[in-house]
SETOR-864742 format. One record per residue (C-alpha): residue in three letters; z, y, x. Coordinates in steps of 0.5 Angstrom, whole numbers, plus 500, padded with zeros to 3 digits. Layout:
% SETOR-864742
["ALA",[Z,Y,X]]
...
***
This chain:
% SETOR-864742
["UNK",[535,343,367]]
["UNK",[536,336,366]]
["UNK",[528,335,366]]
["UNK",[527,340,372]]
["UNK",[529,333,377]]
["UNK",[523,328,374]]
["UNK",[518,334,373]]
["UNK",[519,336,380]]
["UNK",[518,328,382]]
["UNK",[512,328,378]]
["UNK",[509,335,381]]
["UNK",[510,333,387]]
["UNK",[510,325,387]]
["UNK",[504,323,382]]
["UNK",[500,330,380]]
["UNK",[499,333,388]]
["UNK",[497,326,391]]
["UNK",[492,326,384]]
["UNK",[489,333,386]]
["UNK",[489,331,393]]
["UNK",[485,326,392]]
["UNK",[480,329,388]]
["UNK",[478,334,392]]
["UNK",[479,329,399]]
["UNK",[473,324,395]]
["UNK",[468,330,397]]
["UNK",[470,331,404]]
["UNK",[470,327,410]]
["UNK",[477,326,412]]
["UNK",[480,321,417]]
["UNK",[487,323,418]]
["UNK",[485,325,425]]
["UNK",[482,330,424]]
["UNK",[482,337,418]]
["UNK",[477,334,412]]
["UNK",[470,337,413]]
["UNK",[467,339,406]]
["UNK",[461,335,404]]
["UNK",[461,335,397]]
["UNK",[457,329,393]]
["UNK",[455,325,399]]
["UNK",[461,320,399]]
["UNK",[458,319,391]]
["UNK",[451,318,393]]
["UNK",[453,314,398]]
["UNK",[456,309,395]]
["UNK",[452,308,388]]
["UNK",[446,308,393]]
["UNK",[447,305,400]]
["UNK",[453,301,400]]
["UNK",[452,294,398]]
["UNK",[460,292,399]]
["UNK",[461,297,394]]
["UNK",[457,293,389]]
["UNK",[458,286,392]]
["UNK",[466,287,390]]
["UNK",[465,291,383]]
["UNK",[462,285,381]]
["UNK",[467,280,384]]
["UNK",[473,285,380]]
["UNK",[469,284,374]]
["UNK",[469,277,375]]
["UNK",[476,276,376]]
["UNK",[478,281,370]]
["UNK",[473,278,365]]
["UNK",[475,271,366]]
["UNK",[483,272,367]]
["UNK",[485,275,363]]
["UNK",[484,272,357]]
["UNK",[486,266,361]]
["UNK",[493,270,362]]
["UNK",[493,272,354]]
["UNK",[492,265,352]]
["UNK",[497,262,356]]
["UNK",[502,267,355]]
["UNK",[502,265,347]]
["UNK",[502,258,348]]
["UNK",[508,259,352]]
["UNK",[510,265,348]]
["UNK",[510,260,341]]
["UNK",[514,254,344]]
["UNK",[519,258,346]]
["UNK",[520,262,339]]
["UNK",[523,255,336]]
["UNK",[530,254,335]]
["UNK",[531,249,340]]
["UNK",[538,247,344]]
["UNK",[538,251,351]]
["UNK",[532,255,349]]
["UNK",[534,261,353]]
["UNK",[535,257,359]]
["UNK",[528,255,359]]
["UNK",[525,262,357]]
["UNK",[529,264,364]]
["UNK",[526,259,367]]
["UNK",[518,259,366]]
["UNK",[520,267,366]]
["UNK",[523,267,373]]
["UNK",[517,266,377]]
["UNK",[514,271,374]]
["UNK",[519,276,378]]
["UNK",[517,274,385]]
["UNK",[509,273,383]]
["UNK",[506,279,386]]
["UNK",[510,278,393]]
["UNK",[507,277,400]]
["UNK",[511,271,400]]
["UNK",[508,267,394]]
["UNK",[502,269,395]]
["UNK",[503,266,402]]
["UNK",[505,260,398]]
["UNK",[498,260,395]]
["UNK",[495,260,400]]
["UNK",[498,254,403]]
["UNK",[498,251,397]]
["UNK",[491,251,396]]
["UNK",[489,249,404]]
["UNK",[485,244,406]]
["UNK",[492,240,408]]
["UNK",[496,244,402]]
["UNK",[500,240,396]]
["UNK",[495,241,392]]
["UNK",[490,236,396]]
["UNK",[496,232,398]]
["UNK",[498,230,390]]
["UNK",[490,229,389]]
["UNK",[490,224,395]]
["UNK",[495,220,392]]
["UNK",[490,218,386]]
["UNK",[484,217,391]]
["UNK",[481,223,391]]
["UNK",[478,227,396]]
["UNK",[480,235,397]]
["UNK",[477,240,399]]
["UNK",[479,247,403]]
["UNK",[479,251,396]]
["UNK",[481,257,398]]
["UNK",[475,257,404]]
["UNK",[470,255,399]]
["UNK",[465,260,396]]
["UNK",[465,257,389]]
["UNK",[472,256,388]]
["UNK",[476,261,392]]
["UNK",[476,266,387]]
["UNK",[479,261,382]]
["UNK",[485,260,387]]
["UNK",[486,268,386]]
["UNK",[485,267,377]]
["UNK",[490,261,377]]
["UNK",[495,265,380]]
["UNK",[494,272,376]]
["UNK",[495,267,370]]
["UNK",[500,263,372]]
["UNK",[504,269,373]]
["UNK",[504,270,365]]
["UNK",[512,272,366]]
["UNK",[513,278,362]]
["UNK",[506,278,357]]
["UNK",[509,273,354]]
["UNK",[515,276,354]]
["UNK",[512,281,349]]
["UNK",[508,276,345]]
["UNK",[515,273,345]]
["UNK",[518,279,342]]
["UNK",[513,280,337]]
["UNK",[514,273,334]]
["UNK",[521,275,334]]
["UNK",[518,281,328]]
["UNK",[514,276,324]]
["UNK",[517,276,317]]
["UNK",[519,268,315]]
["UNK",[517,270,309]]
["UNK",[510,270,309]]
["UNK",[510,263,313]]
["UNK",[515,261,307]]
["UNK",[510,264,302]]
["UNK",[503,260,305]]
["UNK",[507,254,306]]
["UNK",[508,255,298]]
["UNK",[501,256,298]]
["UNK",[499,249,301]]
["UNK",[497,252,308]]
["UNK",[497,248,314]]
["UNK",[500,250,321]]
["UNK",[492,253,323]]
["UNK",[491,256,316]]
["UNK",[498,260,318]]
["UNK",[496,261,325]]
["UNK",[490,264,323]]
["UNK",[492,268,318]]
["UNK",[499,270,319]]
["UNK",[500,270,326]]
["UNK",[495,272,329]]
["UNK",[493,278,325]]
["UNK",[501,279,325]]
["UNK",[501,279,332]]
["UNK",[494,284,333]]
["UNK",[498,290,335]]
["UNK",[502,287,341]]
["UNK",[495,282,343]]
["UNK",[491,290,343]]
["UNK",[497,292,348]]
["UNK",[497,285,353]]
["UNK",[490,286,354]]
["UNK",[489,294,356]]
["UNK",[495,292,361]]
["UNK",[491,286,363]]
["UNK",[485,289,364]]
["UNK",[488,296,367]]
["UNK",[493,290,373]]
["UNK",[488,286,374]]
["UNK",[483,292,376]]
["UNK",[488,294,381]]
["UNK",[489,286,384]]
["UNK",[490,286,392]]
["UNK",[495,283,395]]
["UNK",[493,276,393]]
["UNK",[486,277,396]]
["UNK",[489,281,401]]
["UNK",[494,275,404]]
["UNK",[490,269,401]]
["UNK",[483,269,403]]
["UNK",[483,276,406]]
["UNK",[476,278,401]]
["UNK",[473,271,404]]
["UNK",[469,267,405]]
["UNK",[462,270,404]]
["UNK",[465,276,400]]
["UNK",[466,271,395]]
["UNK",[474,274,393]]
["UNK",[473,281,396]]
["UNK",[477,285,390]]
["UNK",[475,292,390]]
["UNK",[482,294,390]]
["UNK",[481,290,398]]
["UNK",[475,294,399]]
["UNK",[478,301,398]]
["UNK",[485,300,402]]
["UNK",[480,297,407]]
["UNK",[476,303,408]]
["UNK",[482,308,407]]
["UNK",[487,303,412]]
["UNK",[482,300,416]]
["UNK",[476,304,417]]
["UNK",[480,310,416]]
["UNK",[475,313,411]]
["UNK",[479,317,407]]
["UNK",[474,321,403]]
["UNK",[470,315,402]]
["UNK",[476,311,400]]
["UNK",[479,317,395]]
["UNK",[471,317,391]]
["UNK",[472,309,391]]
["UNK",[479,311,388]]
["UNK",[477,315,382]]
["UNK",[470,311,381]]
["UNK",[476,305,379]]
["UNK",[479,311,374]]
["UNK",[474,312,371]]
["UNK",[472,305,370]]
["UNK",[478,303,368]]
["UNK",[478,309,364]]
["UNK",[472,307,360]]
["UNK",[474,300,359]]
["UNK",[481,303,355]]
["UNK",[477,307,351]]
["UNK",[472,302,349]]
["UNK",[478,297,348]]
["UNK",[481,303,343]]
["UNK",[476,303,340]]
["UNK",[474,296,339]]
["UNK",[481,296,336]]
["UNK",[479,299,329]]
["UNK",[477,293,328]]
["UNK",[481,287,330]]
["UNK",[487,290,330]]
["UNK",[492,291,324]]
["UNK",[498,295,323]]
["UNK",[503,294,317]]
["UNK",[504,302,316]]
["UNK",[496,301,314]]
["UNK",[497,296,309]]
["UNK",[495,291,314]]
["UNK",[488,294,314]]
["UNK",[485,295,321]]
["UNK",[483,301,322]]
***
């Protein structure tokens, strides 16, 4: 009884869509019309003809490979100079979290793109010191950049994370290496960083997994462009379902991302054997 209300949720709310979707991605569908079976012509297609198909898979990956990295790195900084006793700490740690909470809305996205025009606060502030700005978000070469520094800045709640697995780190153990003549890189190499493996491992498959899905910031401020330079794969399948209404197309799209978000998981878990390390296993990676 009490589970019958999320499993009846579940069933009909995310297994039936997924089910769904999976066998419209063998048909031609476009919401007018019943699907038309049409087996693995939708697959073949877009591995063999669509060059968009490619176009933004690469972009995607680009995005995610220098993203999030850039998000893990900065969300430990921050995490690190919020973890110190200091007077007002909790307002400051509300403060950098808070724009976390509305970074992923139209409206910042908005923002953004304001921001980043070729009249927008960013060229302004430049001009102050003499320096010529340009339109960054109509620029090939640093579009894509905008979407990075946004998905970065929106460091929110993996800091959070990291902040919490500060929080669980013995003090004894920076005692013990303090003792030992250990400086503050010795100690960050040694003892946090290891410390701090389980909750690194779990930022990273989040990461990875969110940044795949990315749409509204490609989709509000360069709508793909210019020259394809930001077409995100998540813009390219709502595009074809929404747009094109190809909904068979856009339902094989969707589970080509599946299972490469999927294989990436897979490799990241199994590349954790051998940086990750767990307390219970005496500190030893698995």
């Amino acid at each position: 009884m009490f589970i019958a209300p999320w499993l009846i949720g579940f069933l009909l709310l995310t297994l039936w869509p997924i089910a769904q979707s999976f066998y419209l991605s063998f048909t031609e569908y476009s919401l007018l019309e019943a699907p038309v079976w049409t087996g693995t012509d939708n697959y073949a297609n877009i591995f063999n003809h669509d060059d968009t198909f490619t176009k933004s898979l690469s972009v995607t990956f680009m995005f995610v490979l220098i993203s999030v990295p850039l998000k893990l790195f900065f969300s430990l900084l921050v995490a690190m100079a919020l973890s110190k006793n200091v007077r007002g700490m909790n307002l400051y740690r509300t403060a950098i979290y808070f724009p976390s909470l509305i970074g992923g809305s139209i409206a910042v996205a908005a923002l953004w793109r304001n921001m980043f025009g070729l009249e927008g606060y960013v060229n302004q502030v430049l001009s102050w010191f003499g320096i010529q700005g340009l339109g960054w978000i109509t620029n090939p070469d640093t579009s894509l950049g905008t979407l990075i520094l946004l998905n970065t800045w929106q460091f929110g709640s993996t800091m959070v994370i990291f902040l919490a697995g500060l929080k669980q780190i013995p003090q004894e153990l920076y005692e013990s290496a303090s003792v030992d003549g250990a400086g503050r890189f010795r100690k960050f190499v040694s003892i946090t960083l290891p410390m701090l493996s389980p909750v690194m491992f779990f930022n990273l498959v989040l990461g990875v997994i969110g940044s795949f899905q990315t749409f509204t910031s490609a989709f509000i401020i360069t709508k793909g462009g210019p020259i394809n330079s930001t077409y995100m794969y998540a813009l390219f399948l709502y595009e074809k379902a929404f747009k094109h209404y190809q909904m068979g197309y856009a339902s094989a799209l969707a589970w080509i991302l599946l299972v490469i978000v999927a294989v990436l998981t897979a490799l990241n878990f199994f590349a954790s054997r051998y940086w990750v390390f767990y307390e219970s296993d005496g500190g030893k990676a698995k």
